[in-house]
ROGUTOR-99944 format. One line per field, with one value per residue (C-alpha): residue number from 1; residue in three letters; x, y, z. Coordinates in nm, 3 decimals, decimal comma, m for minus. Layout:
<rs>
nr	NUM_...
rest	ALA_...
east	X_...
north	Y_...
up	Z_...
</rs>
This chain:
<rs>
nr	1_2_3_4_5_6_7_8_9_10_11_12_13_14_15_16_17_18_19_20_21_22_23_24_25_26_27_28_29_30_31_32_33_34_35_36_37_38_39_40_41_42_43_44_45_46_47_48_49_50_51_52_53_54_55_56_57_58_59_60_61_62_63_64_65_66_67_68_69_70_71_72_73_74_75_76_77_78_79_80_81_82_83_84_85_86_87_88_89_90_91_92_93_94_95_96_97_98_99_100_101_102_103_104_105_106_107_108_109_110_111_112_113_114_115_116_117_118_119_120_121_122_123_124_125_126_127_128_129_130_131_132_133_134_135_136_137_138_139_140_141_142_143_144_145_146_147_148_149_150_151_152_153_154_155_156_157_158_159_160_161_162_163_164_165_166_167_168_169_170_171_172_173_174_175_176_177_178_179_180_181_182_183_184_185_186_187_188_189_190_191_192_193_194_195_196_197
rest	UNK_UNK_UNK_UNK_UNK_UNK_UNK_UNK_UNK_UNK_UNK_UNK_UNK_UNK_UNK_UNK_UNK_UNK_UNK_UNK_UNK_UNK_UNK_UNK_UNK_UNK_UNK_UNK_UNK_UNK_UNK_UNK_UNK_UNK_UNK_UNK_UNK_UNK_UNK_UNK_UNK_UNK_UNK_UNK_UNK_UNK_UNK_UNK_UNK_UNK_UNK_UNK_UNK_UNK_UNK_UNK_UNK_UNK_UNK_UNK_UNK_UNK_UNK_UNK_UNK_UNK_UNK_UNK_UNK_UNK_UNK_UNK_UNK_UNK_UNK_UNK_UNK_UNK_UNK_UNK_UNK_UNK_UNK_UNK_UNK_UNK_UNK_UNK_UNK_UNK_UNK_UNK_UNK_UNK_UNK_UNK_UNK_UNK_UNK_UNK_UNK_UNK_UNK_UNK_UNK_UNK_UNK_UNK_UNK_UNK_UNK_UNK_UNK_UNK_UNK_UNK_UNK_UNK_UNK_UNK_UNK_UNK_UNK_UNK_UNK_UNK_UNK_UNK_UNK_UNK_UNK_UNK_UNK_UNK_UNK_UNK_UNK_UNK_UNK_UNK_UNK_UNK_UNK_UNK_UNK_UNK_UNK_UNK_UNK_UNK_UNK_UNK_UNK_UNK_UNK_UNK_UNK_UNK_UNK_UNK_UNK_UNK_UNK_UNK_UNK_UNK_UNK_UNK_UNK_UNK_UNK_UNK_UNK_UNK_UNK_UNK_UNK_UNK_UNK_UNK_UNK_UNK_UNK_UNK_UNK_UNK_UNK_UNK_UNK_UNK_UNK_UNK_UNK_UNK_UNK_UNK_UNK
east	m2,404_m2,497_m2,612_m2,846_m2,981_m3,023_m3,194_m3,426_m3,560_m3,626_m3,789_m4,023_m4,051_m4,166_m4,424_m4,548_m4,575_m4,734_m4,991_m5,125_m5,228_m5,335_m5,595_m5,692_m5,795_m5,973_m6,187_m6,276_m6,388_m6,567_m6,363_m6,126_m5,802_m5,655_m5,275_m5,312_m5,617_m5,532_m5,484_m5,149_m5,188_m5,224_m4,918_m4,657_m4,737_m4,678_m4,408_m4,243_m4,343_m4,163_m3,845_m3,902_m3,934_m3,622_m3,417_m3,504_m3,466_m3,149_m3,018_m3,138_m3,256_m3,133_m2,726_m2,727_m2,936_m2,732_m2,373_m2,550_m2,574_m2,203_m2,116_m2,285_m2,174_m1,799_m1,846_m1,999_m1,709_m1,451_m1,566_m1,599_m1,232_m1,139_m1,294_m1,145_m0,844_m0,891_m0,999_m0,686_m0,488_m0,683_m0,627_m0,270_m0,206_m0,414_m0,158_0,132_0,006_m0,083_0,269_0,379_0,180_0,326_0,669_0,599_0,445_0,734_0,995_0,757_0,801_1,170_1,194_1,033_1,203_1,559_1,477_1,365_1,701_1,919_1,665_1,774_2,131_2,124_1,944_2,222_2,522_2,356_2,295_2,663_2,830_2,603_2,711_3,086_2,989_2,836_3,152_3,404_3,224_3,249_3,567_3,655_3,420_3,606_3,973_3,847_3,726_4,041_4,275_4,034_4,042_4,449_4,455_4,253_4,420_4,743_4,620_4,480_4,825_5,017_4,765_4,789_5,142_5,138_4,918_5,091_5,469_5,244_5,148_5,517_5,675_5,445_5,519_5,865_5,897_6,099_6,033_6,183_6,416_6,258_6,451_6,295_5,992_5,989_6,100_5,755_5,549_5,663_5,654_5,299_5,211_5,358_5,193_4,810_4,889_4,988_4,659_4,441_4,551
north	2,232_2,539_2,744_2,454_2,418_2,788_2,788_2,493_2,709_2,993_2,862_2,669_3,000_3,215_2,916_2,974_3,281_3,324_3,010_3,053_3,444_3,399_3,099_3,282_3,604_3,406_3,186_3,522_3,649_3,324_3,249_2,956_2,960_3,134_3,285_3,542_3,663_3,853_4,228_4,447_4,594_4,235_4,094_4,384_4,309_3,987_4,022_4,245_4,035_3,763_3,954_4,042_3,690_3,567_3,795_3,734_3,363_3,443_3,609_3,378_3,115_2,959_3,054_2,846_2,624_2,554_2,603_2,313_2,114_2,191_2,113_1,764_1,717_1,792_1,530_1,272_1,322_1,316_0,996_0,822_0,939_0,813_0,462_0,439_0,509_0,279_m0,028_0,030_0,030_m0,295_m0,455_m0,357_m0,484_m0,795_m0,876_m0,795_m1,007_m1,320_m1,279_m1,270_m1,644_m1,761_m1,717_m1,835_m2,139_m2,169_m2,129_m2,431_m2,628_m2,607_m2,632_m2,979_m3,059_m2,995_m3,182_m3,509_m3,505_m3,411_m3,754_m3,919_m3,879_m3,937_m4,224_m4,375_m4,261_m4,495_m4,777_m4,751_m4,712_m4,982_m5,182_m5,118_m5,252_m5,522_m5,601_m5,527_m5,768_m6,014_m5,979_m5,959_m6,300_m6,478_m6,396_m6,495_m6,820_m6,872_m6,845_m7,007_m7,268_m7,267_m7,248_m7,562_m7,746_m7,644_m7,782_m8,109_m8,157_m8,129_m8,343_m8,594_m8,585_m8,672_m8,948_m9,055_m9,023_m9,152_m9,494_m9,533_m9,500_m9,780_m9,993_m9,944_m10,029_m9,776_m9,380_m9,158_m8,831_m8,460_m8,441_m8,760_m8,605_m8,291_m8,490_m8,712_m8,409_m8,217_m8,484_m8,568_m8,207_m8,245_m8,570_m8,409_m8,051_m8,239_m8,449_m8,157_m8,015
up	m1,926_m1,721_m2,042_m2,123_m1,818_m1,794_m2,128_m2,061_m1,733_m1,914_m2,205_m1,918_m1,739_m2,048_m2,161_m1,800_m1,784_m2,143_m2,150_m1,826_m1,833_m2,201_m2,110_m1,782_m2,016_m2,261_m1,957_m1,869_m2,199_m2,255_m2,572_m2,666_m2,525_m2,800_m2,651_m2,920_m2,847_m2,488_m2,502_m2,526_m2,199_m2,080_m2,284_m2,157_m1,817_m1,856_m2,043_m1,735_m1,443_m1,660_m1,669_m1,326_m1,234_m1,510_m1,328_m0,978_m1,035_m1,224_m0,950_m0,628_m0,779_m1,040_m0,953_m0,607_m0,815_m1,059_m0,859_m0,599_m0,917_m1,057_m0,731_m0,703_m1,029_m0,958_m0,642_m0,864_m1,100_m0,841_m0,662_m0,982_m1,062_m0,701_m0,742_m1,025_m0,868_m0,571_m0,784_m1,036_m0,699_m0,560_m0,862_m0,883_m0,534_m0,641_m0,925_m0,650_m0,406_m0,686_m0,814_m0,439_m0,358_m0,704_m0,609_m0,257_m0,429_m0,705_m0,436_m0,203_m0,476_m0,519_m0,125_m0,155_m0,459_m0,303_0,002_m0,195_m0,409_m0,095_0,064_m0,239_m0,219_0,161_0,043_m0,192_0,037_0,313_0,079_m0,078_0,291_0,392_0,072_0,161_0,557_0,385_0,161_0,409_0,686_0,434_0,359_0,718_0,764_0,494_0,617_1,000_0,900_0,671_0,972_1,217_0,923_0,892_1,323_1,315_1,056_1,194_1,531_1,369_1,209_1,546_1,737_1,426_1,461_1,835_1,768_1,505_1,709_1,993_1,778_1,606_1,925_2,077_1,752_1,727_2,092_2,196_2,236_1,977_2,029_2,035_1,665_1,539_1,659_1,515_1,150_1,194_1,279_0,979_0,711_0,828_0,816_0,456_0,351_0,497_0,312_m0,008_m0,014_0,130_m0,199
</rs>
C-alpha cells in the first residue's frame, strides 16, 4: 500500500509540475496551451525542480506522511482486531452466563418439583396416619360401648334378679337363703342371655 500511495503522489506531482509551467509558457506566448509547445531550456528546468521537489518530499514529506498513515492504519487494524476480540469475549461470557440462568432455572424447577412430591407424600402419610386414628378410634369406640353394653346388661341382670328374688320372696311368703339366691340370679341371667340371643 505504501508503493501505491507513493506512486499516486508522484504521478500527481509530475502532472503538476509539467501542466502548470507548460500552460504558463504558452499564456505568455499568446498560444494555446499546448504542453509540447514550451522550450527545452524550459522543460529541463522543470524537469529538475521536479526532482528537486520528488526528492525533498520523498525525504520530509511524504515518509512521515506515509509512516503517520501506516501508523493510523496499524491502530485501525488493531482496534478492529481488539473489538473483535472483546465482542467474541462478551458473547462468550453471554453464552456462560445464559447457560448459568438455565441451570439456575432447571435446578428452580426441580427445587419446586421436589418440594411438591415431598408435600405430596407428607400429604398421604397424614391422611393414612389420620386414617389409622380414624380406624383405631373406632375400633376403640366399638369395644367401649361393647363393655359399657355388657357392664349394663350385666347390671340390669343383677338388679332384675333382685327384683325378681325380691318379688318371689314376697310371694312365697318367706325370704329365701343367700344359695337360693344366687341359683335365681343366675338362671334369670340365663333365661335374659338366652332370649337376648
Amino acid at each position: 500500500m505504501n508503493r501505491r500511495i507513493q506512486r499516486a503522489l508522484a504521478a500527481m506531482v509530475v502532472m503538476a509540475c509539467v501542466v502548470v509551467p507548460a500552460f504558463a509558457a504558452g499564456d505568455e506566448n499568446g498560444g494555446g496551451g499546448n504542453i509540447f509547445s514550451g522550450d527545452l531550456g524550459n522543460m529541463i528546468w522543470t524537469l529538475v525542480v521536479f526532482g528537486l521537489v520528488v526528492l525533498v518530499l520523498g525525504k520530509f514529506a511524504w515518509g512521515p506522511i506515509l509512516d503517520g498513515l501506516q501508523q493510523r492504519e496499524n491502530f485501525i487494524h488493531d482496534s478492529l482486531e481488539k473489538a473483535r476480540q472483546d465482542r467474541d469475549a462478551a458473547e462468550q461470557r453471554l453464552q456462560e452466563y445464559e447457560a448459568r440462568l438455565n441451570d439456575a432455572r432447571a435446578e428452580a424447577t426441580s427445587i419446586v418439583e421436589e418440594g411438591r412430591r415431598d408435600a405430596d407424600v407428607v400429604r398421604a402419610r397424614i391422611e393414612q396416619e389420620a386414617h389409622e386414628e380414624a380406624d383405631k378410634a373406632l375400633v376403640r369406640a366399638k369395644r367401649e360401648i361393647d363393655i359399657a353394653r355388657e357392664t349394663a346388661v350385666k347390671e340390669l341382670y343383677v338388679v332384675s334378679g333382685n327384683l325378681a328374688t325380691d318379688l318371689a320372696g314376697r310371694i312365697v311368703g318367706r325370704e329365701l337363703k343367700a344359695e337360693d339366691h344366687e341359683r335365681l340370679i343366675s338362671d334369670s341371667i340365663t333365661d335374659l342371655t338366652g332370649s337376648a340371643n
